[in-house]
C-alpha positions in Angstrom: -27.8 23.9 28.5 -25.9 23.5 31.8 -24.3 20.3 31.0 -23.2 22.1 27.2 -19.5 24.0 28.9 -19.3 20.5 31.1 -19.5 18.6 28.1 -17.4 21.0 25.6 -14.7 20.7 28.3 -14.5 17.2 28.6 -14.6 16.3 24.4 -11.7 18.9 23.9 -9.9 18.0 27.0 -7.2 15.8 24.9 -6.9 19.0 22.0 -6.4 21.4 24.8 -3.5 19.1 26.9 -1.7 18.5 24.1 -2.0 21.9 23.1 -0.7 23.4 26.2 2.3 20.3 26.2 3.1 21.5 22.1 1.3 24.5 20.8 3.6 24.6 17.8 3.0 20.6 16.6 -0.6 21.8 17.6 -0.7 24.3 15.5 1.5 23.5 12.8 -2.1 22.1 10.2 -3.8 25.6 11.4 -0.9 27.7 10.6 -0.4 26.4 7.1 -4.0 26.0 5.8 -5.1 29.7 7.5 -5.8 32.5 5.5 -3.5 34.8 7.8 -0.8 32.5 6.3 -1.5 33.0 3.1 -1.6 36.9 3.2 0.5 39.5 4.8 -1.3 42.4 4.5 -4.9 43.2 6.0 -6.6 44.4 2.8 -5.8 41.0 1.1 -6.9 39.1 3.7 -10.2 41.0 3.6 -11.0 40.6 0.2 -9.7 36.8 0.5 -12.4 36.2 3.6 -14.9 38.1 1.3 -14.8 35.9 -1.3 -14.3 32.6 1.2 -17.7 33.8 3.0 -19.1 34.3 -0.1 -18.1 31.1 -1.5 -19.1 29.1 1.3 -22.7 30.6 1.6 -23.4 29.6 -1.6 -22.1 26.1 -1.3 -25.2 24.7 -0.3 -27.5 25.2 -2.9 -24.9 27.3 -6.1 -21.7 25.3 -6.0 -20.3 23.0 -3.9 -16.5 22.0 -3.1 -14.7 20.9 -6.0 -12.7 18.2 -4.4 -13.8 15.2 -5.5 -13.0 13.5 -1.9 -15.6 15.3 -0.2 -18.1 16.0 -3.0 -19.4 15.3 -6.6 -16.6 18.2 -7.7 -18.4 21.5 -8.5 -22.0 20.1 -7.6 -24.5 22.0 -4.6 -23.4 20.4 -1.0 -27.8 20.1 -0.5 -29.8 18.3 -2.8 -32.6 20.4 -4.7 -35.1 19.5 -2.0 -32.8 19.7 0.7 -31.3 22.9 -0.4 -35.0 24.9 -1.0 -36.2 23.7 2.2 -33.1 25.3 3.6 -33.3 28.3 2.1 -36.8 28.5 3.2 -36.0 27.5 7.0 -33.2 30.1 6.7 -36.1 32.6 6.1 -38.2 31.3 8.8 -35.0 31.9 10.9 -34.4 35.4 10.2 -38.8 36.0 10.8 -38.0 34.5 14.3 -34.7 36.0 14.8 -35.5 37.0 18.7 -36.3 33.7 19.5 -33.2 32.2 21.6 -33.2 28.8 19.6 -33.1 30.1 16.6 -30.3 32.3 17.5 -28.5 29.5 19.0 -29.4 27.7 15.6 -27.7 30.3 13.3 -24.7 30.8 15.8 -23.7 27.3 15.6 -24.0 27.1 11.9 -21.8 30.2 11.4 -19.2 28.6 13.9 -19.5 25.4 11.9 -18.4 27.3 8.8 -15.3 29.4 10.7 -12.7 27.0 9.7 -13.7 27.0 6.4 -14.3 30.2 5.4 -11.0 31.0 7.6 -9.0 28.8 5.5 -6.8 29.6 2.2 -8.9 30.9 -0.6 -7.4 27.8 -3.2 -9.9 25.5 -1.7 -13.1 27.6 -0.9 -15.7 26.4 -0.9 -14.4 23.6 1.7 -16.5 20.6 2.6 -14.2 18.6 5.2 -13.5 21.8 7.6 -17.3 22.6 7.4 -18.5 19.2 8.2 -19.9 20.6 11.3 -22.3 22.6 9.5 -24.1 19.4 8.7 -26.4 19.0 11.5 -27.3 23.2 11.9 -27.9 22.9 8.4 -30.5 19.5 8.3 -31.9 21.6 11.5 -32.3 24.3 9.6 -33.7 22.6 6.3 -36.2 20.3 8.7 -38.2 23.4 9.9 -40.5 23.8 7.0 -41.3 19.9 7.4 -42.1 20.8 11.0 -44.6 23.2 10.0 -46.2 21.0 6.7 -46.6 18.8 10.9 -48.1 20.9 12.7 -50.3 21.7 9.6 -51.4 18.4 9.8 -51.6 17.6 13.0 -53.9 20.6 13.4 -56.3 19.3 10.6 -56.6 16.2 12.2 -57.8 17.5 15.0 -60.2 19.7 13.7 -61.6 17.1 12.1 -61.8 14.6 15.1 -63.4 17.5 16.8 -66.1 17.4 14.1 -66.2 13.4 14.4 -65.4 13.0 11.1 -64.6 9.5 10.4 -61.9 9.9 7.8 -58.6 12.0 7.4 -59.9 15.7 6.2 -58.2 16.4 2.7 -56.3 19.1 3.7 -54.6 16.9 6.2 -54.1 14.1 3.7 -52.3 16.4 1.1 -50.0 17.8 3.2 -48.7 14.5 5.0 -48.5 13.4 1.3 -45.9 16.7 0.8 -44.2 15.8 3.6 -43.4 12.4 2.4 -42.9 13.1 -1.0 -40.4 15.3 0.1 -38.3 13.0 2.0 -38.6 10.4 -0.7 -37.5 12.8 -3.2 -34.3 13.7 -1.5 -33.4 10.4 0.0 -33.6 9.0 -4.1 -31.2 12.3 -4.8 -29.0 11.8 -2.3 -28.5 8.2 -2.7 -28.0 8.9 -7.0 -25.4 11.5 -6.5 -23.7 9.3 -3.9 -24.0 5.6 -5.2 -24.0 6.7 -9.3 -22.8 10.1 -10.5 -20.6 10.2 -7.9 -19.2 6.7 -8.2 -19.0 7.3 -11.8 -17.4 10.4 -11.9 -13.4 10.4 -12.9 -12.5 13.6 -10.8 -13.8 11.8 -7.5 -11.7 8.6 -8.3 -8.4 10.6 -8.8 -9.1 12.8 -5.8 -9.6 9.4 -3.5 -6.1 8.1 -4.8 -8.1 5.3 -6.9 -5.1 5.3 -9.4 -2.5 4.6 -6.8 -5.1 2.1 -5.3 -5.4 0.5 -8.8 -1.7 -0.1 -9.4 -0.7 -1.0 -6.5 -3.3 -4.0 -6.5 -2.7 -4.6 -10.3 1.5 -5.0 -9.5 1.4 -6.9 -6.3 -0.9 -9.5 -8.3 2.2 -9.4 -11.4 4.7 -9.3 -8.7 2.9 -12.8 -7.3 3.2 -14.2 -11.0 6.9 -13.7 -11.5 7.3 -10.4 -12.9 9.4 -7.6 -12.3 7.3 -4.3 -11.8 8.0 -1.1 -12.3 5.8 2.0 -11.8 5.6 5.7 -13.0 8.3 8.2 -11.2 5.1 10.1 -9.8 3.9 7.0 -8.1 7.2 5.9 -6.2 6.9 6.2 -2.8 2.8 6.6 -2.4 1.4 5.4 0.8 -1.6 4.6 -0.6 -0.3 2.5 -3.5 2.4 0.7 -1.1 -1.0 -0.1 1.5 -2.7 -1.6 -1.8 0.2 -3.7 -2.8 0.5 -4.9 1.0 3.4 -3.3 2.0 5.5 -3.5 -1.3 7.3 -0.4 -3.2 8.0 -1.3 -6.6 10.7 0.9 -8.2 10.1 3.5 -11.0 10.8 3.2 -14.9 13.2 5.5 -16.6 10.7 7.5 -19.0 13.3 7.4 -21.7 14.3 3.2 -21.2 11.1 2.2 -19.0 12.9 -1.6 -20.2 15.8 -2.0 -19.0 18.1 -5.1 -20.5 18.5 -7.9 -19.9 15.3 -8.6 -18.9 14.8 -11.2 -16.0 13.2 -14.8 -17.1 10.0 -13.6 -15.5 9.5 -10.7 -17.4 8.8 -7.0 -17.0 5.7 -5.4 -16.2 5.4 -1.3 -16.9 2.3 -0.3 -15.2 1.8 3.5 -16.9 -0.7 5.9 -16.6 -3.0 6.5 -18.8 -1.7 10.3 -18.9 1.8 9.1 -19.8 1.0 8.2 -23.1 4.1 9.1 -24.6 5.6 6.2 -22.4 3.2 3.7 -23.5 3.5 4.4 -27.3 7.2 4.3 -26.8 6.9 0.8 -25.2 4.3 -0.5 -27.3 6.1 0.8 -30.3 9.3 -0.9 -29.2 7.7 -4.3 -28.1 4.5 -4.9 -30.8 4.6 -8.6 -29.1 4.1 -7.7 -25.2 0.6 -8.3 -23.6 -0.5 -5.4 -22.8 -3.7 -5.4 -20.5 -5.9 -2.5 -19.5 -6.5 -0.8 -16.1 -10.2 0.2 -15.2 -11.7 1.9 -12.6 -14.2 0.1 -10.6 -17.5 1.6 -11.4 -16.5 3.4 -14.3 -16.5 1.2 -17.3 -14.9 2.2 -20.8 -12.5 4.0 -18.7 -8.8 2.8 -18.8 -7.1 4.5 -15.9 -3.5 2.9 -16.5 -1.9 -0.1 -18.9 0.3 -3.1 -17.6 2.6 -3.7 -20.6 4.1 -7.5 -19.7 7.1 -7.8 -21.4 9.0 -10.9 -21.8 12.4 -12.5 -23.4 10.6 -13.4 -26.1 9.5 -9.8 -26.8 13.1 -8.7 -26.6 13.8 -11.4 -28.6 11.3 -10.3 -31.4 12.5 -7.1 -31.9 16.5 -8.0 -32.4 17.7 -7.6 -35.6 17.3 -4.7 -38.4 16.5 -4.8 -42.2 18.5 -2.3 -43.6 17.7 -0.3 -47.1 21.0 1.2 -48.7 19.5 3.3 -51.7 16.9 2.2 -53.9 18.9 -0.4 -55.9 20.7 -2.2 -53.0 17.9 -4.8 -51.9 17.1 -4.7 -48.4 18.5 -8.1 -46.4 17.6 -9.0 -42.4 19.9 -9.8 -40.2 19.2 -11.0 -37.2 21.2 -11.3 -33.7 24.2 -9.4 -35.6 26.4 -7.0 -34.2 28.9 -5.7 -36.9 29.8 -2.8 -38.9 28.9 -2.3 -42.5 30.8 -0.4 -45.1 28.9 2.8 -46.2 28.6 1.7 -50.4 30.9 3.9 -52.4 29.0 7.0 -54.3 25.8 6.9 -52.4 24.6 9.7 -51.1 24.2 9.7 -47.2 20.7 12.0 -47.1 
Protein backbone atom coordinates (compact mmCIF):
# COMPACT_ATOMS: atom_id res chain seq x y z
CA UNK A 1 0.00 0.00 0.00
CA UNK A 2 2.99 2.44 0.42
CA UNK A 3 4.52 1.74 -2.87
CA UNK A 4 0.64 2.17 -4.56
CA UNK A 5 1.00 6.64 -4.78
CA UNK A 6 4.95 5.82 -5.73
CA UNK A 7 3.85 3.52 -8.36
CA UNK A 8 0.54 5.61 -9.67
CA UNK A 9 3.10 8.48 -10.00
CA UNK A 10 5.49 6.94 -11.95
CA UNK A 11 2.88 4.96 -14.71
CA UNK A 12 1.12 8.39 -15.27
CA UNK A 13 4.25 10.43 -15.21
CA UNK A 14 4.30 10.60 -19.26
CA UNK A 15 0.09 11.49 -19.23
CA UNK A 16 0.68 14.12 -16.71
CA UNK A 17 4.00 15.95 -18.57
CA UNK A 18 2.45 16.03 -21.57
CA UNK A 19 -0.58 17.26 -20.04
CA UNK A 20 1.00 20.10 -18.29
CA UNK A 21 3.22 20.80 -21.91
CA UNK A 22 -0.61 20.65 -23.96
CA UNK A 23 -3.66 20.36 -21.83
CA UNK A 24 -5.80 21.10 -24.83
CA UNK A 25 -4.24 18.20 -27.37
CA UNK A 26 -4.60 16.38 -23.95
CA UNK A 27 -7.76 16.80 -23.58
CA UNK A 28 -9.14 17.14 -26.94
CA UNK A 29 -10.55 12.77 -26.94
CA UNK A 30 -12.02 13.64 -23.17
CA UNK A 31 -13.72 16.73 -24.24
CA UNK A 32 -15.51 15.24 -27.27
CA UNK A 33 -16.50 11.77 -25.90
CA UNK A 34 -17.73 13.49 -22.18
CA UNK A 35 -21.14 13.70 -21.27
CA UNK A 36 -20.61 17.40 -20.13
CA UNK A 37 -20.04 17.81 -23.98
CA UNK A 38 -22.91 16.43 -24.94
CA UNK A 39 -25.32 18.34 -22.66
CA UNK A 40 -25.53 21.94 -21.58
CA UNK A 41 -27.84 21.92 -19.05
CA UNK A 42 -27.51 20.07 -15.57
CA UNK A 43 -30.88 18.30 -15.53
CA UNK A 44 -29.90 16.51 -18.92
CA UNK A 45 -26.80 15.56 -17.87
CA UNK A 46 -28.35 14.00 -14.77
CA UNK A 47 -30.75 11.98 -16.36
CA UNK A 48 -28.00 11.12 -19.11
CA UNK A 49 -25.47 9.75 -16.16
CA UNK A 50 -28.70 8.03 -14.73
CA UNK A 51 -29.24 6.09 -17.49
CA UNK A 52 -25.19 5.58 -18.36
CA UNK A 53 -24.94 4.18 -14.57
CA UNK A 54 -27.67 2.28 -15.08
CA UNK A 55 -26.61 0.82 -18.28
CA UNK A 56 -23.27 0.08 -17.24
CA UNK A 57 -24.35 -1.88 -14.10
CA UNK A 58 -26.19 -4.04 -15.90
CA UNK A 59 -23.63 -4.76 -18.59
CA UNK A 60 -22.25 -7.56 -16.80
CA UNK A 61 -24.76 -9.99 -16.59
CA UNK A 62 -28.35 -8.03 -18.71
CA UNK A 63 -26.71 -6.47 -21.81
CA UNK A 64 -23.40 -5.85 -22.81
CA UNK A 65 -21.84 -3.15 -25.32
CA UNK A 66 -23.24 -3.28 -28.62
CA UNK A 67 -20.07 -2.58 -30.49
CA UNK A 68 -19.06 -5.38 -32.14
CA UNK A 69 -15.17 -4.41 -31.60
CA UNK A 70 -15.24 -4.91 -28.07
CA UNK A 71 -18.09 -7.49 -27.63
CA UNK A 72 -20.54 -10.06 -29.19
CA UNK A 73 -22.98 -6.81 -29.92
CA UNK A 74 -25.80 -6.75 -27.32
CA UNK A 75 -24.63 -10.00 -25.39
CA UNK A 76 -23.75 -9.91 -21.16
CA UNK A 77 -19.87 -8.68 -20.77
CA UNK A 78 -19.68 -12.04 -17.99
CA UNK A 79 -20.42 -15.36 -19.00
CA UNK A 80 -23.53 -17.15 -17.09
CA UNK A 81 -21.08 -18.65 -14.60
CA UNK A 82 -18.89 -15.76 -14.41
CA UNK A 83 -21.71 -13.30 -14.18
CA UNK A 84 -23.72 -15.33 -11.09
CA UNK A 85 -20.64 -15.80 -9.24
CA UNK A 86 -20.30 -12.06 -9.49
CA UNK A 87 -23.46 -11.22 -8.47
CA UNK A 88 -23.01 -13.40 -5.58
CA UNK A 89 -19.45 -12.01 -4.58
CA UNK A 90 -21.01 -8.57 -5.01
CA UNK A 91 -23.36 -9.75 -2.09
CA UNK A 92 -20.67 -11.13 -0.14
CA UNK A 93 -19.15 -7.55 -0.60
CA UNK A 94 -21.92 -5.56 0.65
CA UNK A 95 -22.17 -8.47 3.98
CA UNK A 96 -18.50 -7.34 4.58
CA UNK A 97 -18.79 -3.86 3.67
CA UNK A 98 -16.52 -2.62 6.78
CA UNK A 99 -13.89 -4.66 5.90
CA UNK A 100 -11.02 -2.30 4.27
CA UNK A 101 -10.39 -4.84 1.25
CA UNK A 102 -13.52 -5.07 0.31
CA UNK A 103 -14.01 -1.42 0.33
CA UNK A 104 -10.84 -0.93 -1.59
CA UNK A 105 -12.37 -3.73 -3.86
CA UNK A 106 -15.70 -1.89 -4.75
CA UNK A 107 -13.84 1.57 -4.95
CA UNK A 108 -11.60 0.47 -7.61
CA UNK A 109 -14.31 -1.18 -9.54
CA UNK A 110 -16.55 2.01 -9.39
CA UNK A 111 -13.36 4.13 -10.57
CA UNK A 112 -12.86 1.49 -13.37
CA UNK A 113 -16.41 2.26 -14.64
CA UNK A 114 -15.98 6.42 -14.36
CA UNK A 115 -14.99 6.88 -17.83
CA UNK A 116 -17.63 4.93 -19.00
CA UNK A 117 -20.43 5.79 -17.40
CA UNK A 118 -19.01 9.53 -17.77
CA UNK A 119 -19.01 9.20 -21.43
CA UNK A 120 -21.83 10.24 -24.11
CA UNK A 121 -25.00 8.26 -23.59
CA UNK A 122 -24.88 6.92 -27.76
CA UNK A 123 -22.45 4.35 -26.62
CA UNK A 124 -23.51 3.20 -23.07
CA UNK A 125 -22.91 0.52 -22.07
CA UNK A 126 -19.05 1.00 -23.11
CA UNK A 127 -16.60 -1.84 -22.97
CA UNK A 128 -13.17 -0.25 -24.17
CA UNK A 129 -13.36 2.83 -21.47
CA UNK A 130 -14.34 0.17 -18.70
CA UNK A 131 -11.62 -2.25 -19.44
CA UNK A 132 -10.24 -1.51 -16.12
CA UNK A 133 -13.13 -2.98 -14.54
CA UNK A 134 -11.93 -6.31 -15.62
CA UNK A 135 -9.68 -7.39 -12.91
CA UNK A 136 -12.17 -5.69 -9.73
CA UNK A 137 -14.68 -7.59 -11.49
CA UNK A 138 -12.79 -11.38 -11.80
CA UNK A 139 -11.87 -10.35 -8.01
CA UNK A 140 -15.02 -9.89 -7.26
CA UNK A 141 -16.60 -13.01 -9.21
CA UNK A 142 -13.46 -15.35 -7.59
CA UNK A 143 -14.75 -14.82 -3.93
CA UNK A 144 -17.45 -17.49 -3.89
CA UNK A 145 -14.72 -19.96 -5.42
CA UNK A 146 -12.60 -18.87 -2.49
CA UNK A 147 -15.14 -19.94 -0.06
CA UNK A 148 -16.30 -23.46 -2.11
CA UNK A 149 -11.79 -23.43 -0.88
CA UNK A 150 -11.86 -22.92 2.25
CA UNK A 151 -14.93 -25.27 2.41
CA UNK A 152 -12.76 -27.81 1.33
CA UNK A 153 -9.84 -27.26 2.76
CA UNK A 154 -11.63 -27.30 6.09
CA UNK A 155 -13.18 -30.86 5.36
CA UNK A 156 -9.98 -32.15 4.54
CA UNK A 157 -8.82 -31.45 7.62
CA UNK A 158 -11.45 -32.63 9.65
CA UNK A 159 -11.07 -35.66 8.10
CA UNK A 160 -7.19 -36.04 8.47
CA UNK A 161 -7.95 -35.23 12.06
CA UNK A 162 -10.14 -38.25 12.20
CA UNK A 163 -7.34 -40.40 10.17
CA UNK A 164 -9.53 -41.08 7.70
CA UNK A 165 -7.74 -42.51 4.79
CA UNK A 166 -9.78 -41.08 1.94
CA UNK A 167 -11.14 -37.60 0.86
CA UNK A 168 -14.55 -37.09 3.08
CA UNK A 169 -17.55 -36.64 0.52
CA UNK A 170 -18.29 -33.40 1.44
CA UNK A 171 -14.84 -32.30 0.50
CA UNK A 172 -14.91 -34.25 -2.76
CA UNK A 173 -18.22 -32.60 -4.04
CA UNK A 174 -17.30 -29.29 -3.50
CA UNK A 175 -13.66 -29.38 -5.20
CA UNK A 176 -15.83 -31.12 -7.95
CA UNK A 177 -18.05 -27.48 -7.92
CA UNK A 178 -15.24 -25.70 -8.03
CA UNK A 179 -13.82 -27.23 -11.08
CA UNK A 180 -16.84 -27.66 -12.85
CA UNK A 181 -17.24 -24.16 -12.50
CA UNK A 182 -14.11 -23.03 -14.08
CA UNK A 183 -14.54 -25.61 -16.84
CA UNK A 184 -17.91 -24.36 -17.54
CA UNK A 185 -16.88 -20.84 -18.07
CA UNK A 186 -13.55 -21.32 -19.74
CA UNK A 187 -15.84 -23.62 -22.55
CA UNK A 188 -18.25 -20.31 -22.61
CA UNK A 189 -15.82 -17.94 -22.81
CA UNK A 190 -13.75 -19.52 -25.44
CA UNK A 191 -17.47 -20.29 -27.63
CA UNK A 192 -18.57 -16.75 -27.54
CA UNK A 193 -14.99 -15.67 -28.50
CA UNK A 194 -13.61 -18.26 -31.04
CA UNK A 195 -17.45 -19.08 -32.67
CA UNK A 196 -20.45 -16.75 -32.14
CA UNK A 197 -18.38 -14.13 -32.03
CA UNK A 198 -16.15 -14.95 -35.08
CA UNK A 199 -19.31 -15.74 -36.85
CA UNK A 200 -21.29 -12.91 -36.08
CA UNK A 201 -21.62 -10.19 -39.06
CA UNK A 202 -22.03 -7.06 -36.76
CA UNK A 203 -18.48 -7.85 -35.07
CA UNK A 204 -16.83 -8.18 -38.62
CA UNK A 205 -18.23 -4.72 -39.82
CA UNK A 206 -17.38 -3.10 -36.57
CA UNK A 207 -13.49 -4.42 -36.90
CA UNK A 208 -13.37 -2.87 -40.54
CA UNK A 209 -13.37 -6.63 -42.02
CA UNK A 210 -15.01 -5.15 -45.25
CA UNK A 211 -12.33 -2.58 -45.79
CA UNK A 212 -9.81 -5.34 -44.82
CA UNK A 213 -11.52 -7.62 -47.44
CA UNK A 214 -11.29 -5.29 -50.36
CA UNK A 215 -8.36 -3.92 -49.94
CA UNK A 216 -6.64 -7.51 -50.00
CA UNK A 217 -9.08 -8.68 -52.81
CA UNK A 218 -7.84 -5.33 -55.20
CA UNK A 219 -4.22 -5.30 -54.40
CA UNK A 220 -4.34 -9.21 -55.59
CA UNK A 221 -6.44 -7.73 -59.13
CA UNK A 222 -4.21 -4.78 -59.18
CA UNK A 223 -1.10 -7.60 -59.30
CA UNK A 224 -3.05 -9.29 -62.26
CA UNK A 225 -3.38 -6.39 -64.52
CA UNK A 226 -6.52 -4.77 -63.63
CA UNK A 227 -7.66 -1.54 -63.06
CA UNK A 228 -9.57 -1.29 -59.60
CA UNK A 229 -11.90 0.79 -58.52
CA UNK A 230 -13.82 0.84 -55.12
CA UNK A 231 -17.02 2.15 -53.57
CA UNK A 232 -17.03 6.20 -52.87
CA UNK A 233 -17.44 5.19 -49.06
CA UNK A 234 -14.36 3.24 -49.09
CA UNK A 235 -11.81 5.88 -50.72
CA UNK A 236 -9.46 7.02 -48.51
CA UNK A 237 -9.82 4.19 -45.52
CA UNK A 238 -6.70 3.53 -43.62
CA UNK A 239 -7.52 0.32 -42.96
CA UNK A 240 -8.28 -0.71 -46.53
CA UNK A 241 -5.02 1.25 -47.91
CA UNK A 242 -2.89 -0.92 -44.84
CA UNK A 243 -4.56 -4.16 -46.40
CA UNK A 244 -3.73 -3.37 -49.97
CA UNK A 245 -0.02 -2.44 -48.72
CA UNK A 246 -0.03 1.03 -49.14
CA UNK A 247 -2.22 1.40 -52.35
CA UNK A 248 -5.54 3.71 -52.72
CA UNK A 249 -7.50 2.64 -55.56
CA UNK A 250 -9.90 5.31 -56.80
CA UNK A 251 -13.72 5.25 -56.54
CA UNK A 252 -16.44 4.34 -59.24
CA UNK A 253 -19.04 6.76 -60.33
CA UNK A 254 -22.33 5.04 -59.05
CA UNK A 255 -24.15 6.07 -62.11
CA UNK A 256 -20.90 4.84 -64.85
CA UNK A 257 -18.90 2.55 -62.21
CA UNK A 258 -17.26 1.57 -66.13
CA UNK A 259 -15.80 4.05 -67.54
CA UNK A 260 -14.84 3.76 -71.51
CA UNK A 261 -12.47 2.79 -72.96
CA UNK A 262 -11.58 0.25 -70.87
CA UNK A 263 -7.71 -0.43 -70.39
CA UNK A 264 -6.40 -3.93 -72.13
CA UNK A 265 -6.20 -5.25 -68.53
CA UNK A 266 -9.55 -4.75 -67.65
CA UNK A 267 -11.67 -3.31 -64.89
CA UNK A 268 -12.41 -4.56 -61.67
CA UNK A 269 -15.55 -2.95 -59.49
CA UNK A 270 -15.13 -4.27 -56.12
CA UNK A 271 -18.92 -3.28 -54.59
CA UNK A 272 -20.45 -3.91 -51.53
CA UNK A 273 -22.77 -6.08 -50.98
CA UNK A 274 -25.16 -3.15 -49.63
CA UNK A 275 -24.77 -1.34 -53.00
CA UNK A 276 -26.75 -3.62 -54.80
CA UNK A 277 -28.23 -1.29 -57.04
CA UNK A 278 -24.55 -0.81 -58.48
CA UNK A 279 -23.99 -4.32 -58.92
CA UNK A 280 -27.33 -5.06 -60.85
CA UNK A 281 -26.52 -2.04 -62.88
CA UNK A 282 -23.13 -3.56 -63.73
CA UNK A 283 -24.12 -6.97 -64.07
CA UNK A 284 -27.12 -5.98 -66.11
CA UNK A 285 -24.90 -3.97 -68.39
CA UNK A 286 -21.94 -6.60 -68.77
CA UNK A 287 -23.92 -10.31 -68.61
CA UNK A 288 -20.25 -11.59 -69.83
CA UNK A 289 -17.94 -10.19 -66.91
CA UNK A 290 -16.62 -12.65 -64.21
CA UNK A 291 -17.92 -11.74 -61.38
CA UNK A 292 -16.50 -13.46 -58.18
CA UNK A 293 -17.81 -13.31 -54.59
CA UNK A 294 -16.33 -11.67 -51.41
CA UNK A 295 -16.57 -13.79 -48.12
CA UNK A 296 -15.79 -13.13 -44.80
CA UNK A 297 -13.36 -15.32 -43.14
CA UNK A 298 -15.20 -17.42 -40.73
CA UNK A 299 -18.57 -16.74 -41.89
CA UNK A 300 -19.42 -18.89 -44.82
CA UNK A 301 -22.59 -18.39 -47.13
CA UNK A 302 -21.84 -14.80 -46.45
CA UNK A 303 -20.94 -12.59 -49.46
CA UNK A 304 -19.66 -9.31 -48.00
CA UNK A 305 -18.72 -7.56 -51.44
CA UNK A 306 -18.45 -8.69 -55.45
CA UNK A 307 -15.37 -8.12 -57.77
CA UNK A 308 -17.04 -7.67 -61.18
CA UNK A 309 -13.83 -8.20 -63.77
CA UNK A 310 -14.68 -6.58 -66.76
CA UNK A 311 -12.90 -6.79 -69.88
CA UNK A 312 -12.72 -5.51 -73.72
CA UNK A 313 -14.37 -8.37 -74.58
CA UNK A 314 -17.29 -7.64 -72.29
CA UNK A 315 -17.55 -4.17 -73.79
CA UNK A 316 -17.27 -5.66 -76.80
CA UNK A 317 -20.35 -8.03 -76.12
CA UNK A 318 -22.68 -5.67 -75.39
CA UNK A 319 -22.11 -3.13 -78.60
CA UNK A 320 -24.71 -3.07 -80.91
CA UNK A 321 -28.75 -2.92 -80.51
CA UNK A 322 -31.67 -4.96 -82.19
CA UNK A 323 -34.15 -2.53 -82.72
CA UNK A 324 -38.19 -3.30 -83.03
CA UNK A 325 -40.07 -0.59 -85.13
CA UNK A 326 -43.86 -1.70 -84.65
CA UNK A 327 -45.03 -5.02 -84.88
CA UNK A 328 -44.74 -5.47 -88.70
CA UNK A 329 -41.23 -3.98 -89.20
CA UNK A 330 -38.97 -7.16 -88.38
CA UNK A 331 -36.41 -6.53 -85.94
CA UNK A 332 -32.54 -6.46 -87.59
CA UNK A 333 -29.04 -6.28 -85.37
CA UNK A 334 -26.67 -4.11 -86.07
CA UNK A 335 -23.58 -4.27 -84.63
CA UNK A 336 -20.62 -1.61 -84.15
CA UNK A 337 -23.02 0.98 -85.95
CA UNK A 338 -23.32 4.43 -85.17
CA UNK A 339 -26.01 6.14 -87.47
CA UNK A 340 -29.27 7.66 -87.46
CA UNK A 341 -32.41 5.92 -88.63
CA UNK A 342 -35.39 7.53 -90.12
CA UNK A 343 -38.46 7.35 -87.77
CA UNK A 344 -41.03 5.10 -90.42
CA UNK A 345 -43.75 7.29 -91.77
CA UNK A 346 -47.34 6.82 -89.80
CA UNK A 347 -46.12 4.91 -86.87
CA UNK A 348 -47.07 5.86 -83.81
CA UNK A 349 -44.10 6.95 -81.51
CA UNK A 350 -45.83 5.39 -77.96
Amino acid sequence: MLWLPLGFLVGAAPYLTILVMDPGYTLAREQTVSIMSEYAGWSARAHALGANLQAHLLMFTIRGDANGRHNLPGAPMLDYVTGGLFLLGLGDCLRHLRDWRVQFLLVWLAASMASGVFSVDFEAPQGARTLGATAPAALIAALPLAYLARRARVAVWRYERCRRLRLGGAAFLLLAALACLLLVSGALNLDRYFVRQQASMDSWQAMDGLQALVGRTGRSLQDQGFSVRVSPDLVGDAGMAFAAGGVEFPAYDRSVPVPLPVPRGGVAVLVPAGEQAVYASLHGTYPTARVERLHPAGIPGVTAAYAVLVRTRDVAATLGATVTLGPRVPARMYSHVAAMWPWPSGLDPH
